[in-house]
C-alpha positions in Angstrom: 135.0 75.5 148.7 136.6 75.9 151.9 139.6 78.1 151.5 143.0 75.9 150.9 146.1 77.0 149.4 147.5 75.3 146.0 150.3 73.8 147.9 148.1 72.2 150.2 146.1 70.9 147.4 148.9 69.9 145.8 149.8 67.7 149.0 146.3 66.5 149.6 146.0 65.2 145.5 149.8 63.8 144.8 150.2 66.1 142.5 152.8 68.5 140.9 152.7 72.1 140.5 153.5 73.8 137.2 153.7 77.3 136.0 152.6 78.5 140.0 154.7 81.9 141.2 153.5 81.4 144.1 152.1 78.4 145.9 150.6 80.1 148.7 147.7 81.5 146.9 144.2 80.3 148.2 141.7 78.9 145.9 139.0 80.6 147.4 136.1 80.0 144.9 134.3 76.8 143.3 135.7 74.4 142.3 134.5 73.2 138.3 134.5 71.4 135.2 132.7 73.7 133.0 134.7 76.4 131.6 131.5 78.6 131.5 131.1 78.4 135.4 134.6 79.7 136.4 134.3 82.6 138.8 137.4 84.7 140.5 139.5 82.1 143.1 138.0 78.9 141.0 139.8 75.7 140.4 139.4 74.4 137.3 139.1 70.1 136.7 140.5 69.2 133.4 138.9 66.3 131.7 139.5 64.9 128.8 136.3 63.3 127.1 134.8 62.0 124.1 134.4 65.3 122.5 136.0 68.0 124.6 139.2 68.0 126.1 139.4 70.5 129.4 143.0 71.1 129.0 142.1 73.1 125.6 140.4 75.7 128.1 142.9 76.3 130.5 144.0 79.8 129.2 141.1 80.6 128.9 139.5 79.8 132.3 142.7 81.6 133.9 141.6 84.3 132.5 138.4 84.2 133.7 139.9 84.3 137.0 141.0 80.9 138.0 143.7 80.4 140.2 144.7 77.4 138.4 144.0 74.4 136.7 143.5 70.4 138.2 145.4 68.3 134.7 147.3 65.5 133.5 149.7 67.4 131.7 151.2 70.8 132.2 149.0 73.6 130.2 151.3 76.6 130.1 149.2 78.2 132.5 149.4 77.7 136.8 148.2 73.7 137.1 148.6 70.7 139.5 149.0 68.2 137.5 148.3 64.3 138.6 148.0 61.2 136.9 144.4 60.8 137.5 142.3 63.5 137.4 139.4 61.8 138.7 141.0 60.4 141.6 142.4 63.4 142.5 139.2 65.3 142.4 137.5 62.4 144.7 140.7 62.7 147.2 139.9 66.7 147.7 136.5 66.0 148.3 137.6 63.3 151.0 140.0 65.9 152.5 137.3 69.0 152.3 134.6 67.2 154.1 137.2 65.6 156.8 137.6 69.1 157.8 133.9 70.1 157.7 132.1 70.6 161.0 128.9 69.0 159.0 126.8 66.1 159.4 126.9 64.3 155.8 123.7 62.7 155.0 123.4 59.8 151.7 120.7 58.5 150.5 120.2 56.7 147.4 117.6 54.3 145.9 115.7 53.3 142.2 113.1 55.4 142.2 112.5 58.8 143.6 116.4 59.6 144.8 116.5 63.2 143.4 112.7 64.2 144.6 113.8 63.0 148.1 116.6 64.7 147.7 115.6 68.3 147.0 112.5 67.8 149.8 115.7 66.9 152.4 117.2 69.6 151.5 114.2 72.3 151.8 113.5 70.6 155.1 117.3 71.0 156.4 117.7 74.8 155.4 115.0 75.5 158.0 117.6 74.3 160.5 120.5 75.3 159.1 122.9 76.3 156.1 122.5 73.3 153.5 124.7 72.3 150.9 123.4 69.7 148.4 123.5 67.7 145.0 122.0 69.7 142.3 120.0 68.0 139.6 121.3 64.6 139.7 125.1 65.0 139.6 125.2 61.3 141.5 128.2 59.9 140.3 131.9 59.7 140.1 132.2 62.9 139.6 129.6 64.9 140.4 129.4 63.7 143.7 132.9 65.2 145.1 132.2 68.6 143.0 128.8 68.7 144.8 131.1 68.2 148.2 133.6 70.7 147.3 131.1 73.2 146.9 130.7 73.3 150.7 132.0 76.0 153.1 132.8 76.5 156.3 129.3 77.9 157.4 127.9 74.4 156.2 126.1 72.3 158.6 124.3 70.2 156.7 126.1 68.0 153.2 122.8 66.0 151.4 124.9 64.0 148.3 122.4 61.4 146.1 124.1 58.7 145.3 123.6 56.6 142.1 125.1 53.4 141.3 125.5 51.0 137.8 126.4 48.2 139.2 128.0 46.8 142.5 130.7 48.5 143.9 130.0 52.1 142.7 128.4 53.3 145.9 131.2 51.8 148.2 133.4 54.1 146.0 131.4 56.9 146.5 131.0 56.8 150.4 134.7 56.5 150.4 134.9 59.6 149.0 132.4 61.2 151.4 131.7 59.0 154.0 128.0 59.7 155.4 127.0 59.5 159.2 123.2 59.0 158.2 122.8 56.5 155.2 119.0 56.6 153.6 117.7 53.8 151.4 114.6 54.8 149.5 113.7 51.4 147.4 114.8 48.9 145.2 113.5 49.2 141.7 114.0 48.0 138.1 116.0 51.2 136.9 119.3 49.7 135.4 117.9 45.8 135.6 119.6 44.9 132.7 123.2 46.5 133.8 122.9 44.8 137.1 121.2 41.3 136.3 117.8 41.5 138.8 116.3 43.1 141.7 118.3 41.4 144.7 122.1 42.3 142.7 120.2 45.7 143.1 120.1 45.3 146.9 123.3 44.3 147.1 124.5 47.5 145.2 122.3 50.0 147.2 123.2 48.2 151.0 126.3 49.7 150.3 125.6 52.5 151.9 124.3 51.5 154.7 127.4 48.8 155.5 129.9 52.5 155.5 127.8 54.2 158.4 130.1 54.3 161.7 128.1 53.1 164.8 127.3 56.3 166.0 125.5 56.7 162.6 122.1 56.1 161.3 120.8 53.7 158.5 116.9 55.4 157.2 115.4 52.1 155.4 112.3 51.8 154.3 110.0 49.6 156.0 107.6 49.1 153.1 109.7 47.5 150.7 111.6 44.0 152.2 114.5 44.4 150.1 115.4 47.1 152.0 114.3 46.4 155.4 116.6 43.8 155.0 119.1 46.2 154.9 119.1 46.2 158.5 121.3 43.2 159.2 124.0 44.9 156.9 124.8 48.1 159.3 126.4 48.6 162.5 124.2 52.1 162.5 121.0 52.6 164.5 118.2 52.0 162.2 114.8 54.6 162.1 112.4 52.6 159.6 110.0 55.1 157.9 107.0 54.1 155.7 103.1 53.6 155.6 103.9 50.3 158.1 102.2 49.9 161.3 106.1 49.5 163.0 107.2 52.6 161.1 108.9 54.7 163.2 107.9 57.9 161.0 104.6 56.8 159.1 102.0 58.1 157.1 98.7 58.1 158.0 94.9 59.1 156.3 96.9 59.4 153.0 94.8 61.3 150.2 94.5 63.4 147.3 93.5 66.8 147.2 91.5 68.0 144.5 94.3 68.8 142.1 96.1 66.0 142.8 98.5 66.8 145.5 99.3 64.2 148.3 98.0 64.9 152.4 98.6 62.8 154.7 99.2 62.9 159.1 102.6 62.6 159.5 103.9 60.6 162.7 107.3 60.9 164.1 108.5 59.2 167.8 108.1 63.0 168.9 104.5 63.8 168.2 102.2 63.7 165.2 101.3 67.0 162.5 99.5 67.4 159.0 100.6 67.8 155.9 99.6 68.6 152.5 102.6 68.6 149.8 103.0 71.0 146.6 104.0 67.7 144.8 101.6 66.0 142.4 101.0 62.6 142.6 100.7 59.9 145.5 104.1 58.4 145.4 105.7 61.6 146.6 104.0 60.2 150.2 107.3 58.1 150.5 109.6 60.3 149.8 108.3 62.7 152.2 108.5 60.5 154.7 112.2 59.9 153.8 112.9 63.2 154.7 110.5 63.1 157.8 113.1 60.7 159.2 116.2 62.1 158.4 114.8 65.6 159.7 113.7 63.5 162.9 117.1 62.1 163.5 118.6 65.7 163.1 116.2 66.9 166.3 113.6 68.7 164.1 110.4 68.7 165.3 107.6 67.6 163.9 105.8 70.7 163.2 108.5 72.1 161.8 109.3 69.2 159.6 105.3 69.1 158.5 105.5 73.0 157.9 108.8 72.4 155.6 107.4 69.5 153.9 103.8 71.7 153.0 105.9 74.6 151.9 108.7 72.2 149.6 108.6 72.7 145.9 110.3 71.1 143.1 113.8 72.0 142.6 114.8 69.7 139.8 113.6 70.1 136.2 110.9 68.4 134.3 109.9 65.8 137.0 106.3 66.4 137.9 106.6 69.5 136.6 103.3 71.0 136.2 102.4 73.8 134.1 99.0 75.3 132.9 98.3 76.9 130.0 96.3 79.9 129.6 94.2 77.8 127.3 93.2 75.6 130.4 95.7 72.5 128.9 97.5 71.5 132.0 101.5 69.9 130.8 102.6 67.6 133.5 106.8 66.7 132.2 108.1 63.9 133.6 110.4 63.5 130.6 113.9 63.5 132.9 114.0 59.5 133.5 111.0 56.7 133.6 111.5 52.9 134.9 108.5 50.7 135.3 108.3 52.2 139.0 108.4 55.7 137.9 106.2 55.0 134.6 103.1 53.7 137.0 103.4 56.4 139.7 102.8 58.8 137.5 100.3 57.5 135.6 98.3 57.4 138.8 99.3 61.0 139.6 98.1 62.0 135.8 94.6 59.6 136.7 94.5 61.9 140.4 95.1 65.9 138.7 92.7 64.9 135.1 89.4 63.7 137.1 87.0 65.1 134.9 89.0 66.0 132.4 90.6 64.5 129.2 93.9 62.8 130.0 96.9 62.3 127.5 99.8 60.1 128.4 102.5 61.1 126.1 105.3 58.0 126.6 108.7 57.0 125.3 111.1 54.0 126.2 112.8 53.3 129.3 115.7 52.3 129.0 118.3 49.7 130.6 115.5 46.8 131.6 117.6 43.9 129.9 115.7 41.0 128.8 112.3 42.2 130.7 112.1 45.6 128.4 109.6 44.2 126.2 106.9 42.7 128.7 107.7 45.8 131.1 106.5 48.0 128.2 103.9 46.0 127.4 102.7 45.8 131.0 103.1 49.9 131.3 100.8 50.1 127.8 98.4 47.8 129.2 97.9 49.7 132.5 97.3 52.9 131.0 93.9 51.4 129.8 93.3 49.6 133.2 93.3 53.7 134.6 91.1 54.8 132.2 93.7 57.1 130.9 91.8 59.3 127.9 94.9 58.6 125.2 97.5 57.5 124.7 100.4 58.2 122.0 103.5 56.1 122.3 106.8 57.8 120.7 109.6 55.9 119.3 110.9 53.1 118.0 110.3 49.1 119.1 109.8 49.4 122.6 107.0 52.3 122.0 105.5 50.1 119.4 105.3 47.6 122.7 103.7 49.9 124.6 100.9 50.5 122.6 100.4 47.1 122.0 99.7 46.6 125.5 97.0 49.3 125.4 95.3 47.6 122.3 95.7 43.9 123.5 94.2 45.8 126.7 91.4 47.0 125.9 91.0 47.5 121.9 91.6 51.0 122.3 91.8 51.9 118.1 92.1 55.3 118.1 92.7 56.1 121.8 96.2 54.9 121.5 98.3 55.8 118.5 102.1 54.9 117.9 103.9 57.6 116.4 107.6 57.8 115.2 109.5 61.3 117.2 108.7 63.5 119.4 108.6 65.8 116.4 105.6 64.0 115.4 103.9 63.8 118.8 103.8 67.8 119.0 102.0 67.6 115.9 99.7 65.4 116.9 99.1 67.1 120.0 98.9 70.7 118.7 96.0 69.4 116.0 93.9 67.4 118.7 94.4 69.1 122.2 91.6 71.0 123.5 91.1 73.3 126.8 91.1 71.5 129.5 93.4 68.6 128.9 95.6 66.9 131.0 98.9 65.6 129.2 101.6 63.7 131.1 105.1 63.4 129.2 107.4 61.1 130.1 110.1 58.7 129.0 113.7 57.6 129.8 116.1 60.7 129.2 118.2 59.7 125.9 114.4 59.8 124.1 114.4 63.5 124.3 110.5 63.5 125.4 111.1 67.1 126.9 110.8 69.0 123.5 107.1 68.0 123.3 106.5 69.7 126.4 108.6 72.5 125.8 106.7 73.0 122.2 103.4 72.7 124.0 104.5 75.7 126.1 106.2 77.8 124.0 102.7 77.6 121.7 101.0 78.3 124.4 103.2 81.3 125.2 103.4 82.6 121.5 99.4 82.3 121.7 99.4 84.5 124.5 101.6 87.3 123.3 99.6 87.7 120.0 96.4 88.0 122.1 98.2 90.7 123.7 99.6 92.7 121.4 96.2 92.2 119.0 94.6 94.6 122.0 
């Protein structure tokens, strides 16, 4: 964080100081919640949650080197306390990036928010020092802590926004109020929290309805709901997309060999190639999301192209791709899956296995109200229309759902199986996998999916070092 004393902070949050010699003291360091990430000069956030309660780690964390702790009630050691933690960590973060010289860039959307995310951000450190949202700390809170973490050599501030329901990303573009605004899509993720697709809209336009004048709105042109968008902002729009009146389009889209998207990339500027480390088709739009934000930042189009070629993945188990000595390629998705997500990459597991035997290895997603059934149904179903080698559903009702659809499909019998765990899919896995093999994992994060792919590795890995040390 930039450097601010704990009277300031005290000022800037509404909050008393307790058990502070000396007010004048800088916090210098980050600023966290975990008591395991406090460094020398930190600030520590005290919440109090289901099972843990930060204030019972405030000795601690002074110890550790904290200058002092953010509370609702005095903790024996140096603390501002408020009355609402939350709000006083959202009020820093407004005050922090006030004072920032950089440009603050949002973006948000159903599908695809974090990819898009990490690419803008390997595409924006070429220009300059980037700060941005690790993982997919979206929300609330992770938002302003992902703002905080920001310093005075930052020129460039990439926050993902997520939202449950209407409302939430007004609140967080309060807290840090973009210049450029980016809408991705509008999806089915969280369809039963928000009651359809156009209450969706109406959540994500948010974003775009806080941009100043001077600012930019990045919609994209390919999906009406958020073309729309365009009516809802007072910014300059740049549409980006595979549309003819994109103003940063994709064009000659492909697949390489193993699966990884090319396409020609066209910007107002001039026109390049490029050929992604990502696996699987639908990375195309998020690319060109951060083809239009880099565009509107004065990047060039070679450079963005070259930045784009050379991205990787940055956040785990989404199109993570991992072979195995054996030749078994382990493709985990497992982080999140909506319908959207679900049938990208199934296409992307179709695109890498040609040739090859292709397992899709799938769980429930989660929060689709009244359509979960006939969404997993529909997702079952379409893993036979790709010719998808097996399938093993994992779980309870909805996974039964799912391979239903396959069945109903195309009377599969033994290519599709329904199995209880995950615990139970390694199993099956480990007795019937063979060199060569493709398997895709993936389902919403609560089902845990990610231990069959880390099993599958650490066999593979185990395998290895007895071959080794048998030499």
């Amino acid at each position: 964080m930039i450097a601010l004393s704990l009277a300031e902070i005290a000022t800037v949050v509404g909050g008393q100081t307790y058990d502070i010699p000396d007010p004048a003291v800088s916090v210098t360091g980050s600023v966290v919640r975990d008591s395991r990430e406090v460094e020398p000069g930190s600030l520590f956030v005290a919440f109090v949650g289901e099972r843990v309660d930060g204030h019972d780690y405030a000795a601690d964390v002074v110890a550790a080197g904290a200058v002092a702790v953010l509370a609702s009630r005095p903790v024996g050691v140096p603390a501002i306390v408020v009355d609402d933690v939350q709000a006083a960590l959202g009020a820093l973060a407004r005050h922090v990036v006030e004072r920032l010289g950089a440009t603050l860039v949002a973006l948000t959307g159903s599908v695809g928010k974090t990819s898009s995310k990490d690419l803008l951000a390997q595409v924006l450190q070429r220009k300059a020092p980037t700060v941005f949202t690790p993982g997919s700390l979206n929300n609330e809170i992770g938002l302003p802590l992902t703002a905080l973490s920001a310093t005075d050599e930052t020129r460039f501030l990439v926050l993902e926004m997520g939202a449950r329901g209407i409302g939430h990303i007004k609140y967080l573009t309060g807290l840090t109020p973009p210049k450029i605004g980016l809408v991705l899509n509008v999806g089915t993720a969280h369809i039963g929290e928000f009651g359809g697709r156009e209450q969706i809209a109406v959540a994500k336009g948010e974003l775009v309805e806080s941009l100043p004048a001077d600012g930019a709105a990045i919609l994209n042109a390919d999906d009406p709901l958020v073309r729309a968008m365009a009516s809802r902002t007072k910014a300059r729009v740049l549409l980006f997309g595979e549309s003819d009146d994109a103003d940063v389009r994709a064009e000659n889209v492909r697949l390489t060999e193993n699966g990884q998207p090319a396409f020609t990339l066209h910007t107002p500027s001039g026109c390049s190639d490029v050929t992604l480390r990502l696996y699987g088709e639908h990375h195309v739009s998020n690319a060109l999301a951060a083809a239009a934000v880099a565009h509107e930042l004065g990047m060039s189009v070679d450079e963005i192209a070259l930045a784009l070629s050379e991205a990787g993945t940055l956040s785990r188990w989404r199109m993570e791709v991992t072979e195995r000595p054996d030749g078994v390629t382990i493709v985990n998705d497992a982080y999140n899956a909506n319908p959207e997500s679900m049938r990208a990459a199934l296409r992307a597991l179709v695109a890498m296995g040609k040739g090859r035997r292709t397992w899709a290895v799938l769980g429930h997603m989660a929060e689709l109200g009244d359509e979960g059934l006939a969404e997993h149904d529909a997702v079952g179903r379409l893993v036979v229309r790709l010719n998808v080698s097996k399938l093993v559903a994992v779980g309870g009702r909805e996974a039964s759902w799912l391979q239903l659809g396959a069945y109903n499909e195309g009377s599969w019998g033994e290519e599709s199986v329904h199995v209880s765990d995950a615990q139970a899919a390694i199993d099956l896995l480990r007795s019937e996998l063979r060199a060569g093999d493709v398997v895709l994992v993936k389902a919403s994060r609560s089902v845990g999916l990610e231990k069959v792919a880390t099993a599958l590795l650490d066999d593979a890995a185990v395998s290895s070092e007895g071959q080794v040390s048998g030499r």
